[in-house]
C-alpha positions as CSV (number, residue, x, y, z in Angstrom):
1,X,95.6,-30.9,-35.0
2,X,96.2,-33.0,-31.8
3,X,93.8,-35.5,-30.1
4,X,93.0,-34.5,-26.3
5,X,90.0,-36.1,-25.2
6,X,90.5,-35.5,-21.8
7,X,91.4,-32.1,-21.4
8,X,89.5,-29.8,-19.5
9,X,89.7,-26.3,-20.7
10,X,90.8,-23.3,-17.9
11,X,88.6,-20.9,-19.4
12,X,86.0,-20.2,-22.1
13,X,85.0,-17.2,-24.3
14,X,81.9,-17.2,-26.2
15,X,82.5,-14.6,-29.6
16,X,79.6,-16.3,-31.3
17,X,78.1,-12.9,-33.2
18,X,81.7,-11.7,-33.4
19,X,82.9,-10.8,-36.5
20,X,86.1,-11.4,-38.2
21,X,88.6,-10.0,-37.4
22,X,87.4,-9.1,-34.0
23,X,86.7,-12.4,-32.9
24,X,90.9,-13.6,-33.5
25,X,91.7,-10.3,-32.1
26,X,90.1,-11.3,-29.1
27,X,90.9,-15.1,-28.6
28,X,94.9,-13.8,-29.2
29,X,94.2,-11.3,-26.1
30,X,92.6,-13.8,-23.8
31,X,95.4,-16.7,-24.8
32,X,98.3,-13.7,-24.0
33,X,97.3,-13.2,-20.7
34,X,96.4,-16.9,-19.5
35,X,99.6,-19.0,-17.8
36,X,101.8,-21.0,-20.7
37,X,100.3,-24.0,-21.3
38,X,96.6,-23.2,-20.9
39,X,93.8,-24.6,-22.4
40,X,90.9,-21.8,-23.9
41,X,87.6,-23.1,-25.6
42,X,86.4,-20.5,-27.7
43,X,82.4,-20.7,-29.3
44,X,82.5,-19.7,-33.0
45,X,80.6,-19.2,-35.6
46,X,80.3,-21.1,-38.4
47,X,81.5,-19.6,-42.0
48,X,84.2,-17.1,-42.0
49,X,84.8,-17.1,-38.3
50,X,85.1,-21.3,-37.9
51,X,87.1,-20.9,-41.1
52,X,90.1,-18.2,-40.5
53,X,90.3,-18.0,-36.7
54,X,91.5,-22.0,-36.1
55,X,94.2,-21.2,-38.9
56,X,95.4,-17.4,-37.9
57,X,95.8,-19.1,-34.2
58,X,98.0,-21.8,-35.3
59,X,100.1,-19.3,-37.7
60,X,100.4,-17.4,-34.8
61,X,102.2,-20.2,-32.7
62,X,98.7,-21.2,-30.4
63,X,97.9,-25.0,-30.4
64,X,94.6,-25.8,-32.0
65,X,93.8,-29.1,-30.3
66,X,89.8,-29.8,-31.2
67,X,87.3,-28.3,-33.1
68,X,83.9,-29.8,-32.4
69,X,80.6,-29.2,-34.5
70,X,78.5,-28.0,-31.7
71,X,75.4,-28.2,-34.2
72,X,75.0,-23.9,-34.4
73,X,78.4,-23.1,-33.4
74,X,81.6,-24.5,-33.3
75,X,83.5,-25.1,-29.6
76,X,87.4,-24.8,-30.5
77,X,90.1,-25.7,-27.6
78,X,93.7,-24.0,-28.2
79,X,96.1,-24.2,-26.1
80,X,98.7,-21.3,-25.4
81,X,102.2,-23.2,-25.5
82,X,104.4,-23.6,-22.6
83,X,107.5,-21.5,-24.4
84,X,107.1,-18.7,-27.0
85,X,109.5,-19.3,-29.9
């Protein structure tokens, strides 16, 4: 996970309440039709969600940049990379 204090993410989606899978499902749709090299903060839950989206996002070739403890939820920032390999 990389260090980017200073980013400031283009958009934000809020699944708290979504369940898994649903909530990766959606975060993978959003991140597919932003510009390469975006920056999404997605609001999670904790448990399950917190637990399996950061990692299925990263298998999947997203940049997981931050996850912050939001005290209720969690506020991830992933970034959609500039080239798909």
């Amino acid at each position: 996970m990389q260090s980017s204090p200073l980013s400031t993410p283009d958009a934000q989606i809020d699944l708290r309440g979504t369940p898994c899978p649903i909530n990766f499902v959606r975060t993978k749709l959003y991140l597919e039709k932003m510009p390469h090299g975006s920056l999404l903060e997605v609001w999670l839950d904790a448990g399950e969600p917190i637990e399996q989206v950061p990692d299925s996002l990263s298998m999947c070739g997203y940049l997981v940049e931050r996850i912050t403890d939001c005290s209720g939820y969690f506020s991830v920032l992933v970034r959609r990379p500039l080239s798909v390999a």
